[in-house]
C-alpha positions in Angstrom: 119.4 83.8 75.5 117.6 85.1 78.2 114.8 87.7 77.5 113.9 90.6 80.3 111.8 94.0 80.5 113.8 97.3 80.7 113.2 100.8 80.7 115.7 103.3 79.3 113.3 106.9 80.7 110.7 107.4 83.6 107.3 107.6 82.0 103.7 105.4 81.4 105.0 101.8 82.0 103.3 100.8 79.1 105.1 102.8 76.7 108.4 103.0 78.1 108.6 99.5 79.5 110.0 96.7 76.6 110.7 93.1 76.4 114.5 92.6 75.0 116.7 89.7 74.5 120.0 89.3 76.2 122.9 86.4 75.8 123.4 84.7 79.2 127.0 84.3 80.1 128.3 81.0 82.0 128.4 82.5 85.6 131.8 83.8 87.3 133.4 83.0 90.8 130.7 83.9 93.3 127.9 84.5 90.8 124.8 82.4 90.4 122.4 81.7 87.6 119.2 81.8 88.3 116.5 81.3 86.3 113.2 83.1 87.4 109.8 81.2 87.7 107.7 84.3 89.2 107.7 88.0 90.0 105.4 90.2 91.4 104.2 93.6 90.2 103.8 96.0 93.2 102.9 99.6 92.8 106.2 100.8 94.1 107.8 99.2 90.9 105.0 101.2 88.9 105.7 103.9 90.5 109.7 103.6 90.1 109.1 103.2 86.4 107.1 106.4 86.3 109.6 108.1 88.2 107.8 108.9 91.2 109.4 107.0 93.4 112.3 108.2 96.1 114.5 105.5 94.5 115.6 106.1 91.1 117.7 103.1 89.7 120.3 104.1 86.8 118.7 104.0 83.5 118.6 101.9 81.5 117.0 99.6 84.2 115.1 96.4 84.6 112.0 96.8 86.8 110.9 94.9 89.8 111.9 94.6 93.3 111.2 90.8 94.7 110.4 87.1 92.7 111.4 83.8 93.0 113.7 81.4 91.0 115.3 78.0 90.7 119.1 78.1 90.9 120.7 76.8 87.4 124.4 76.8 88.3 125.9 77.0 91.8 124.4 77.2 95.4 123.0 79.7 97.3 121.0 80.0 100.5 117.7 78.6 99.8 114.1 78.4 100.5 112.1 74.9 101.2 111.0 73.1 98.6 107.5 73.2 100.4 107.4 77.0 100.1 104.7 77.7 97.7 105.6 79.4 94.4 103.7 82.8 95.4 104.4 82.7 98.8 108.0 82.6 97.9 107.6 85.3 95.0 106.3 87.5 97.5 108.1 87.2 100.3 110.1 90.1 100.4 107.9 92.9 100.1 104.6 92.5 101.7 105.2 90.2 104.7 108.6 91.9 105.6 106.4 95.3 105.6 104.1 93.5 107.9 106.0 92.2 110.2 108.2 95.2 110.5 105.5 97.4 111.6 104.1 95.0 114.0 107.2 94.5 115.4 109.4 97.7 115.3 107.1 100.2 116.7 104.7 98.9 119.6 105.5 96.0 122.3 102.7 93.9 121.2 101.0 91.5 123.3 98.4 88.6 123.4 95.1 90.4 123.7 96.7 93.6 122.6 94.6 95.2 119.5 96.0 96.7 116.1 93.6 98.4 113.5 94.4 99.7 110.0 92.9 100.8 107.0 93.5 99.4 103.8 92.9 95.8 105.0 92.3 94.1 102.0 95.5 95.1 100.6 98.7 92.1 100.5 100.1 93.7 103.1 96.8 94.2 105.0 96.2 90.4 104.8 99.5 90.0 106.4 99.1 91.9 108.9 95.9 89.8 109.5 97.6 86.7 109.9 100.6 87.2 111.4 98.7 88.9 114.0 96.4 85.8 114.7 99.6 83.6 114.8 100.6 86.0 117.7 97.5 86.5 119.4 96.5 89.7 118.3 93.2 91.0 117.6 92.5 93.3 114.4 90.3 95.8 113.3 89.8 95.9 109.9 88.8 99.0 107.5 88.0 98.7 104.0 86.0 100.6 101.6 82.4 99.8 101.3 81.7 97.5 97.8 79.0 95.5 96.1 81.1 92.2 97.0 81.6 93.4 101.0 79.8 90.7 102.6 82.1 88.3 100.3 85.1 90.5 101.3 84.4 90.2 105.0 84.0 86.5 105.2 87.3 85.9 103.0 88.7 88.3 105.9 87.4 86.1 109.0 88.4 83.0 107.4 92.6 84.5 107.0 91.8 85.7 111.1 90.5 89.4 111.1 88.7 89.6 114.3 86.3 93.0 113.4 85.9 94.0 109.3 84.8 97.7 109.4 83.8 99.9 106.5 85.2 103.6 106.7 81.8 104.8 107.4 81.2 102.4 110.2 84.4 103.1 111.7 83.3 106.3 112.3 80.4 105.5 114.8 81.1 102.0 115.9 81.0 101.2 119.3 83.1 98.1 119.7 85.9 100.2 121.9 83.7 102.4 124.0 81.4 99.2 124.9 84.7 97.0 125.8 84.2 94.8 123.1 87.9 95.3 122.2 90.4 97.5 123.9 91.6 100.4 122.0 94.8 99.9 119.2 98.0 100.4 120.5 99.1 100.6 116.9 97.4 102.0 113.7 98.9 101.3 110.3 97.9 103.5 107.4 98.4 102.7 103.6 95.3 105.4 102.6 96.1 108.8 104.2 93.5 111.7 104.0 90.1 111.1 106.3 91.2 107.4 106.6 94.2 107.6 108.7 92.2 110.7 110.7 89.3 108.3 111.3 92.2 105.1 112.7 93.3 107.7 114.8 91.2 109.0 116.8 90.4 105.0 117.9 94.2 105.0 119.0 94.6 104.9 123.4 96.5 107.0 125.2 100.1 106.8 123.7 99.6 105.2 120.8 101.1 105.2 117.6 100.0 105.4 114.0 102.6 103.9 111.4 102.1 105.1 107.4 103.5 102.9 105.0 101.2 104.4 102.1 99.0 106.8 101.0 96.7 105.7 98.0 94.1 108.0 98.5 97.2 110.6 97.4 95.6 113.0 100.4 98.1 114.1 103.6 97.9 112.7 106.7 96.5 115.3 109.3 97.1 115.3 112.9 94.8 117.0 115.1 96.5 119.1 117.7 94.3 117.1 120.7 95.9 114.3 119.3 99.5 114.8 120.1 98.4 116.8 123.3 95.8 114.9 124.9 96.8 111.3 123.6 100.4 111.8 123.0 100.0 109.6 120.0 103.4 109.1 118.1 103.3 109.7 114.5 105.7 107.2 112.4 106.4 106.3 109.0 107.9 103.3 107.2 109.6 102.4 104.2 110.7 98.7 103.4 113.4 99.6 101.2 115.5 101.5 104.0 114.9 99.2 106.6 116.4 96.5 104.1 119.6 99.1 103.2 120.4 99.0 106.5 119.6 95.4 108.0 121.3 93.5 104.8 123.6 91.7 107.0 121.7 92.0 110.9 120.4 88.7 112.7 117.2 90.7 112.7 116.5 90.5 109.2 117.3 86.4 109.1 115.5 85.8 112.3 112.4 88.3 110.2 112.5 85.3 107.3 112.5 82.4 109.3 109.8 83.2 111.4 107.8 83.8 108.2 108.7 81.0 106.4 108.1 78.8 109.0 104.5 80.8 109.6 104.1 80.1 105.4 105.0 76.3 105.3 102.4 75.8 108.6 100.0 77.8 106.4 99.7 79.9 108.9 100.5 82.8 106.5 98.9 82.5 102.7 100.2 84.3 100.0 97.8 87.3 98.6 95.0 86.6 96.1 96.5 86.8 92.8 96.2 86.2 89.3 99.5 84.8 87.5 100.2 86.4 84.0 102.7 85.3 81.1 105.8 87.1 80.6 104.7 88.1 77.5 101.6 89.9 78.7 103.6 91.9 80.9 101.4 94.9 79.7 98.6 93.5 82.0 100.0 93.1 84.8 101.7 96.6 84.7 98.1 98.4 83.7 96.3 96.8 86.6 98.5 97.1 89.8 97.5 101.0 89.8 93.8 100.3 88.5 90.7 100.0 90.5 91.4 95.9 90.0 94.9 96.2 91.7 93.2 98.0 94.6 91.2 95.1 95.5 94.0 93.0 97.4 94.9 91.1 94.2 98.5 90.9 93.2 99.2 90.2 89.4 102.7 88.1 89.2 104.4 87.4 86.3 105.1 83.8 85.2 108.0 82.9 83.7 107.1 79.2 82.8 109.3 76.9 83.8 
């Protein structure tokens, strides 16, 4: 018996999501059994429970969108061994999200600089790191906190190269006094004043990517902008560039480079808290809350 979450109607996760038992059946020709060790809670699966999402699986349905697991019966493609249990649970999310936007959208360079908001995020400390393994330098926003100075240093240490509040952003000085040349790419995860104020650092040309928008407030473009600047406006969602890269070399070439930038700990896995299976309840009440804001990811562990 195997025992899994469903959901049978959109609604609060924690009243429409339930823990149910189901008989496991000895697996067919070309089927695998895996048995799972740990999965993420992101707020895309929140919000796909809730029904707010653009994808809408059939209902009933079981939650969740990436993990990791050990292969029972059969073989399939496989991670190293020396892939760490959360940096393998979370590979397919957050670090495919990074390195898609960093690579799709702007010819980056050594030297070349890339800010964004939401920095503290998974995918902000992705960004982060894969851009020092490239040599590229980051500017980093994040809201202003009693733990900031805490914050920053944990943010230096993974290879930002400037941690910014969103109110210093707004008069610093380290592009006009040629500290740092000006983004070629801005990533937004916050929307409203936030991607405005990542804007406005952009050069000539550049381009500002949303992949989120937690402060639930549209992204405005100021006419200047697109006149004067000629800054390109793009989005990005994960979950179509995966539809249609299933079977490309791009998407194999995407996990080897980071796994190999994961088992050179070059690239950590996101500060998290692991929490039984049974107390799934937690994990889905804080990925929304003010504590899943702060950059930690709550996984659930499936024992082993």
């Amino acid at each position: 018996m195997a025992s899994k979450l469903v959901y049978s109607e959109y609604g609060d996760p924690i009243k429409v999501v339930r823990k149910e038992s189901e008989p496991i059946e000895e697996p067919k020709e070309k089927e695998v059994l895996i048995q799972m060790l740990a999965s993420p809670v992101n707020p895309a699966d929140v919000n796909t429970i809730q029904g707010k999402y653009p994808s809408k699986p059939p209902l009933p349905a079981v939650p969740g969108n990436e993990g990791v697991g050990k292969i029972i019966k059969d073989n399939v493609l496989k991670v190293p061994k020396r892939l760490g249990l959360v940096e393998a649970a979370t590979l397919t999310v957050n670090p495919c999200t990074a390195y898609r936007m960093l690579k799709d959208f702007v010819d980056l360079k050594p030297g070349d600089t890339v800010i964004q908001n939401g920095a503290n995020s998974a995918c902000g400390q992705n960004v982060i790191q894969i851009c020092r393994s490239w040599g590229v330098r980051t500017v980093n926003i994040v809201r202003a906190r009693p733990e900031l100075d805490d914050l920053k240093v944990f943010l230096r240490e993974l290879g930002a190269t400037e941690i910014l509040t969103e109110e210093e952003a707004r008069t610093t000085e380290i592009f006009k006094s040629g500290k740092l040349e000006q983004p070629k790419l801005a990533l937004n995860c916050v929307g409203g004043k936030s991607s405005l104020n990542i804007m406005r650092h952009l050069q000539n040309c550049g381009t500002i990517v949303t992949y989120g928008g937690m402060s639930r407030e549209p992204v405005t473009v100021p006419t200047s902008a697109l006149i004067f600047k000629d800054v390109r406006v793009r989005g990005f969602w994960m979950t179509r560039w995966s539809k249609e890269n299933s079977d490309t070399v791009d998407r194999i070439e995407m996990f080897e480079e980071l796994i190999s930038l994961m088992t050179s700990n070059e690239l950590q896995g996101p500060v998290h808290k692991m929490v039984d299976f049974n107390d799934y309840k937690e994990a889905l009440s804080n990925t929304l809350s003010d504590k899943g804001m702060v950059g930690k990811k709550f996984i659930l562990g499936f024992g082993k």
